[in-house]
Residue, then its C-alpha position, 0 to 999 in steps of 0.5 A: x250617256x246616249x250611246x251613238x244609235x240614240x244620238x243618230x236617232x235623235x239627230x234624224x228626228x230633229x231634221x225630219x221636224x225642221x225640214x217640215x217646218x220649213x215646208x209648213x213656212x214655204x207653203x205659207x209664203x206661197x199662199x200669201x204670194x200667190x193669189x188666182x193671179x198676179x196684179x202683173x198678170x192681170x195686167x197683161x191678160x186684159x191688155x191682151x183681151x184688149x188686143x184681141x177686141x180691136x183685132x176682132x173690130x177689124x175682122x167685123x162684117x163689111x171691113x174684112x177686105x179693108x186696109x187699116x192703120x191703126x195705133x194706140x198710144x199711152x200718154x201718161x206712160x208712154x207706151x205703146x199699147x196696140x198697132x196695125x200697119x201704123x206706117x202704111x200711108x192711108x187715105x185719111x179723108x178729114x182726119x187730115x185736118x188734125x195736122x193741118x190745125x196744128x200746123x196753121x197754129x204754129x205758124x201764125x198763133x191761135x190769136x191770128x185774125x183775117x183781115x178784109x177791107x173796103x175801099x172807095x176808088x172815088x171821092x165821097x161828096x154829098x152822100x154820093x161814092x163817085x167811084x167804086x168799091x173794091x173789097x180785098x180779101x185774105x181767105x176769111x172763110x167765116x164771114x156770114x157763117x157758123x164761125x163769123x158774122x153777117x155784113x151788118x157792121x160793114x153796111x153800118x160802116x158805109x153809112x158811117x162814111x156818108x155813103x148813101x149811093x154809089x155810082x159804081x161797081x161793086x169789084x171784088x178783089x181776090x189777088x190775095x190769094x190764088x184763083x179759086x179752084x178745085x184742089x188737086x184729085x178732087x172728084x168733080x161729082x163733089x163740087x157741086x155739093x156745099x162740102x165741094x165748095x172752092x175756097x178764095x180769098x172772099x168767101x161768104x155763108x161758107x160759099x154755099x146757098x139754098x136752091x128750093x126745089x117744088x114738084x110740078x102739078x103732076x107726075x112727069x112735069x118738069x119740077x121748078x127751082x128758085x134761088x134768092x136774088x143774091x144767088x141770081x148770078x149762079x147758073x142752073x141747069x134743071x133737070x128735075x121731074x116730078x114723080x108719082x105721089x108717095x114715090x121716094x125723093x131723089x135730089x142732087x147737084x152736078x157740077x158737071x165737067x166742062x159745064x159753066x152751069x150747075x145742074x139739079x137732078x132728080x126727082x120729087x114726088x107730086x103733092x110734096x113739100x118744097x125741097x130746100x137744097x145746099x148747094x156750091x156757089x160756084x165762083x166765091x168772088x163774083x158770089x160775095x160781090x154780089x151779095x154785098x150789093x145786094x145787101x146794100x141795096x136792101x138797107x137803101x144804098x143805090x148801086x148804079x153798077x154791077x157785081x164784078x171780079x176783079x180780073x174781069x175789070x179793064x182797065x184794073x183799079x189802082x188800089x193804091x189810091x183807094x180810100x180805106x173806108x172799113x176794115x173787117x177782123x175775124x175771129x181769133x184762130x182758136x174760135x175759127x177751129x172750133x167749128x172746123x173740127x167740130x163740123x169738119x167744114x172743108x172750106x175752113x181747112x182749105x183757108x187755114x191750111x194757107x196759113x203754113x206758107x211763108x210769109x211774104x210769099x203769095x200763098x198758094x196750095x203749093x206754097x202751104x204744102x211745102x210749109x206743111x211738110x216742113x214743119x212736120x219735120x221740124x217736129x221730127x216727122x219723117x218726111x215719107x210719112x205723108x203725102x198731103x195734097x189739099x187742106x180738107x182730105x177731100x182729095x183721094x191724093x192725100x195720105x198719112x200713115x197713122x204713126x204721123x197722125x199720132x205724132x200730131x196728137x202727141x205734140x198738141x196734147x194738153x191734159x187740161x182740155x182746155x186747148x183750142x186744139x183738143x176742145x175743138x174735137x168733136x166729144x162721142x155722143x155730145x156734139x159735131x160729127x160725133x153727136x150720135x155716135x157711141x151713146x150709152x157706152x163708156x165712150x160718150x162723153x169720153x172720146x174726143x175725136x176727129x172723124x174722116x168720112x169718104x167712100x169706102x174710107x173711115x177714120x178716127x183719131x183723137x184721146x179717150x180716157x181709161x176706166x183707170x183714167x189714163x189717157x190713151x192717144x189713139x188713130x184708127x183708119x180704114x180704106x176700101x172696105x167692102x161693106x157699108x159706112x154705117x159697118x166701117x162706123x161701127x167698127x170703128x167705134x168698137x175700138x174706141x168704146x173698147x178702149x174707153x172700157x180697158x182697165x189694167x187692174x181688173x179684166x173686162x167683164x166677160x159676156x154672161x157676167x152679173x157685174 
């Protein structure tokens, strides 16, 4: 029999060994559970790294003293990863088109079609137009541009009709549409350049034509200008002279204030190749007119008239008994888009912005505008989020704040691609404004993006893909940045290769790394 030391003895011995295997099996468990760091953890060291690299593109050279907006957004897991000042309403410049496309297709479809007609206002009799032709447009801006066709088919149609002269004017009608004007805040050194070009309810080759610029015989002679015949209506200044030889060429277009004319600056060295220069047509009406009439007398159909607007004509043609001789369709909305954000044309987005007015109702800017917030509420956007004053975002007036643009993506989001919306955004180092930009980075070919490029004022907005890839909405815009745009593009483009290249399972690999 043990007597009670012994007994005591061996209870405290037992205790002593299980207490250390129960430490020995906490131990275990410990070095099971706790590798260098956690899935969760890592998790959260690289979206802080990540957080940290869009705060550092921020702070780059040239953008210290910019205002940004800026917002990053998880579609696939709704959650927000980054933000700076994502309600602060910033000038966006053409990443306002965004809305304005989502908008126009929620009104009308992406199947819409402009319509244009031709009508006679005289009887047709022995291959003669006793009377004149009257055009009537909608606001097609892709008639003889990068997204329509020429006027082929509508001088066949004429022929087809039996018209081989016309004894009469070409009338362009463009009551459609209100008179063609600059937007509101549009600064008047843009319009005379193809990006400034007024929008109308007849637009041609996106309303622009082709000056050529030819230095004179030696340094200090007046340059000379020539225009083909169609543009022979557009008045031109020339204030060009030419330069010493070798000397750096400096040409410009000035739709001065007041000034009925364009003036062409500038200088062009002596001895150099003729410059071609694009530059705004001025009035759309008269322009598309006189095109029409000059293509008809080029395919040998006699004009005895001139080239006319329709509000300069007394008395005015009644246009109710007209005969409908051809009726032109353009294409669908969804192929109109394309181009539009692709290459950012302005004219495209003032003519698909009137798309948002009411029907019924004449379609000013005004009318668009008020549609525009409309249906952005609709959509549950506040309706302080945005003060839009144009289509294209060429005006300084128009301002959102990044939160809405991201609404926007949102709403149009579609995870196949194959949206008009989303395939019409310019892919980072493939093609529209982005064709240059981001090569060679985890981001090309990625990042489907709009841009928005004005003075002192960058954007970018639109979806890239993870290296996990998950899909992340994202909206970066800087205003009044003190350094170049070349700077402003660079840091902007930092953040999207810095999203292209976050993953949540792994960490970004550190600078000197061998991975």
């Amino acid at each position: 029999m043990q007597n009670a030391d012994d007994v005591v003895s061996g209870f405290s011995r037992t205790l002593t060994v299980f207490a250390v295997c129960l430490l020995h099996v906490a131990l275990l468990s410990c070095n099971k559970a706790s590798p260098t760091t956690t899935p969760r953890a890592s998790s959260r060291t690289a979206l802080d790294q990540l957080r940290r690299d869009i705060m550092q593109a921020t702070q780059s050279p040239g953008v210290q003293r910019g205002v940004w907006g800026i917002v990053v957004q998880s579609l696939d897991r709704n959650e927000r990863l980054f933000d700076l000042q994502p309600g602060t309403l910033l000038v966006p410049a053409s990443v306002a088109k965004l809305a304005v496309v989502a908008t126009a297709a929620d009104a009308v479809g992406w199947d819409y079609q402009f319509e244009t007609t031709i009508r006679a206002t005289g009887p047709i009799s022995d291959g003669v137009l006793a009377g004149d032709l009257i055009v009537s447009g909608s606001g097609d801006p892709t008639i003889g541009g990068r997204a329509g066709e020429d006027l082929s088919s509508w001088i066949a149609a004429l022929r087809a009709a039996g018209i081989r002269r016309i004894d009469g004017r070409i009338i362009g009608d463009d009551d459609a549409l209100e008179e063609p004007r600059p937007q509101l805040a549009w600064a008047w050194d843009d319009l005379g350049y193809a990006s400034g070009v007024l929008f109308g309810a007849l637009n041609y080759a996106e309303n622009r034509m082709t000056v050529t610029v030819t230095p004179g015989p030696a340094a200090g002679t007046p340059a000379s200008l020539n225009v083909d015949p169609q543009a022979a209506p557009r008045p031109l200044v020339n204030t060009v002279v030419t330069g010493a030889a070798g000397a750096t060429q400096l040409l410009w277009p000035e739709q001065r204030p007041g000034d009925p004319f364009l003036t062409i600056a500038g200088a062009i060295p002596a001895s150099a190749a003729p410059a071609r220069l694009a530059v705004a047509v001025g009035n759309p009406t008269i322009w598309f007119a006189n095109v029409l009439r000059s293509r008809l007398l080029a395919q040998g159909i006699e004009v005895s008239g001139g080239a006319w607007d329709i509000d300069d004509v007394r008395p005015a043609p009644d246009r109710t008994r007209a005969q409908l001789i051809f009726t032109h369709r353009s294409k669908p909305l969804r192929d109109i888009v394309q181009p539009l954000l692709k290459e950012s044309i302005n004219l495209y987005a003032e003519s698909v912005m009137r798309l948002n007015a009411a029907r019924g109702q004449l379609p000013t800017n005004d009318a668009a505008l008020e549609a525009f917030s409309k249906r952005l509420a609709a959509w549950g956007i506040p309706v302080d989020s945005q003060r839009q004053v144009d289509g294209s975002g060429l005006s300084r007036r128009s301002t959102i704040s990044a939160e809405t643009v991201l609404a926007v993506l949102q709403r149009m989001y579609d995870a196949s691609g194959a949206s008009p919306f989303v395939s019409a955004l310019p892919l980072a180092g493939v093609d529209g404004t982005l064709s240059d930009r981001m090569k060679n980075t985890p981001a090309a070919g990625n990042v489907r993006a709009k841009t928005g490029t004005m003075s002192n004022i960058r954007s970018l907005a639109g979806y890239v893909k993870t290296r996990d890839g998950e899909t992340l909405a994202f909206v970066v815009m800087v205003n009044n940045f003190e350094g170049t745009g070349a700077a402003a593009n660079a840091a902007l483009d930092s953040i999207a290769v810095a999203l292209a290249s976050f993953s949540r399972n792994q960490a970004r690999p550190s600078a000197g790394s061998s991975k």
